[in-house]
C-alpha positions in Angstrom: -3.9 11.4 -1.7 -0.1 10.2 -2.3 1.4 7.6 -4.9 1.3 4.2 -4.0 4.7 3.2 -3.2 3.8 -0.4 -3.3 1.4 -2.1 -5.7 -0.3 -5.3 -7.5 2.2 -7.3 -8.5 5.1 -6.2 -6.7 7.8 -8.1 -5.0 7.1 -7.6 -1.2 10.2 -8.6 1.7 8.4 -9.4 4.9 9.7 -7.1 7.9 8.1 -8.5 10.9 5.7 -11.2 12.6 5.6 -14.5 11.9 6.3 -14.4 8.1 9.9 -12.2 8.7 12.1 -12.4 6.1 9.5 -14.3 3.5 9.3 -12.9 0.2 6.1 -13.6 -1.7 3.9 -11.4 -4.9 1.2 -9.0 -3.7 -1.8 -10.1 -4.6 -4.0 -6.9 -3.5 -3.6 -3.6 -2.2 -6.5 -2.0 0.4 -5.2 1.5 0.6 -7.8 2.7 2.9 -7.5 0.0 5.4 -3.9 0.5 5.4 -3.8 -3.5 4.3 -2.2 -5.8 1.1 -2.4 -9.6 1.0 0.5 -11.2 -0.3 0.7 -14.4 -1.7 1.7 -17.4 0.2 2.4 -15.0 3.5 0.1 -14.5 6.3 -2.0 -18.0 5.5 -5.0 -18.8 7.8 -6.8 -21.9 7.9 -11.0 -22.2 8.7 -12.4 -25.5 9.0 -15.2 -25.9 6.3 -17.8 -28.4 7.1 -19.0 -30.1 4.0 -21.8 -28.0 2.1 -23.0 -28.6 -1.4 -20.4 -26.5 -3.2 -17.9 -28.4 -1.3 -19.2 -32.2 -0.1 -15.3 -33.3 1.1 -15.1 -30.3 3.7 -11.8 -29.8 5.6 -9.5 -27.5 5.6 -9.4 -23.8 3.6 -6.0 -22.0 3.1 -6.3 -18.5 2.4 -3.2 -15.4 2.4 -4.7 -13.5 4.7 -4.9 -9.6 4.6 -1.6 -7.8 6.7 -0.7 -4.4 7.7 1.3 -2.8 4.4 3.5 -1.1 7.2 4.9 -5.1 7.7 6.5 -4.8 4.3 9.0 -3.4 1.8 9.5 -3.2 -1.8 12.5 -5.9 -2.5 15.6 -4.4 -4.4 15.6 -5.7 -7.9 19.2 -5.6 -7.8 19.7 -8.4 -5.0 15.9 -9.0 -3.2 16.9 -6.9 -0.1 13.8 -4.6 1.4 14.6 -1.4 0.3 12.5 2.1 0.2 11.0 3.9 -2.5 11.2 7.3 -4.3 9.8 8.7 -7.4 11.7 10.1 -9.9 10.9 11.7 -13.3 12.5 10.0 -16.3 11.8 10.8 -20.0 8.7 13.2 -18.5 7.5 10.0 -16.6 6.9 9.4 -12.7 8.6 6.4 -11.9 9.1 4.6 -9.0 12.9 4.1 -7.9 14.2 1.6 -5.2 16.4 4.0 -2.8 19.5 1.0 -1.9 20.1 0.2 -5.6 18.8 3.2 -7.4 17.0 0.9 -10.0 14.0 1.8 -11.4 11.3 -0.7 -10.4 8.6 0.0 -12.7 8.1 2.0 -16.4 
């Protein structure tokens, strides 16, 4: 299996649908799905009726799980989307942005 090139906690550029061009923290990464949920990105609503957990109802916002092929690692350097290599620094694999040429983690 390869490296993930993007992970929790990265910063994640939006490439297409309705949320192009929205930047926004990944929250979790489904590898085998092929999906990540990003924070604020990709929200759905449902329509809760009231229960006893929840007695008000209404509505439920949730970031909504999205194809990781939608996204890119942002630059550190300036927040564009940019690819990724891996590199080996100081007998470390690190992950390098391929634009800048900044290491973006380690």
């Amino acid at each position: 299996m390869a490296a993930a090139k993007i992970k929790k906690g990265d910063t994640v550029v939006v490439l297409s649908g309705k949320d192009k061009g929205n930047t926004g923290t990944v929250q979790k990464v489904m590898p085998k799905e092929g999906k990540i949920v990003v924070e604020g990105v990709n929200v759905a609503t449902r329509h809760r009726k009231p229960s006893q957990q929840n007695p008000q109802g209404g509505l439920d916002r949730f970031a909504a799980p999205m194809s990781i092929g939608k996204v890119a690692i942002a630059d550190p350097k300036d927040g564009k989307p940019t690819r990724v290599r891996f590199e080996q620094k100081d007998g470390k694999k690190v992950r390098v942005a391929v634009k800048s040429g900044e290491t973006i983690d380690g």
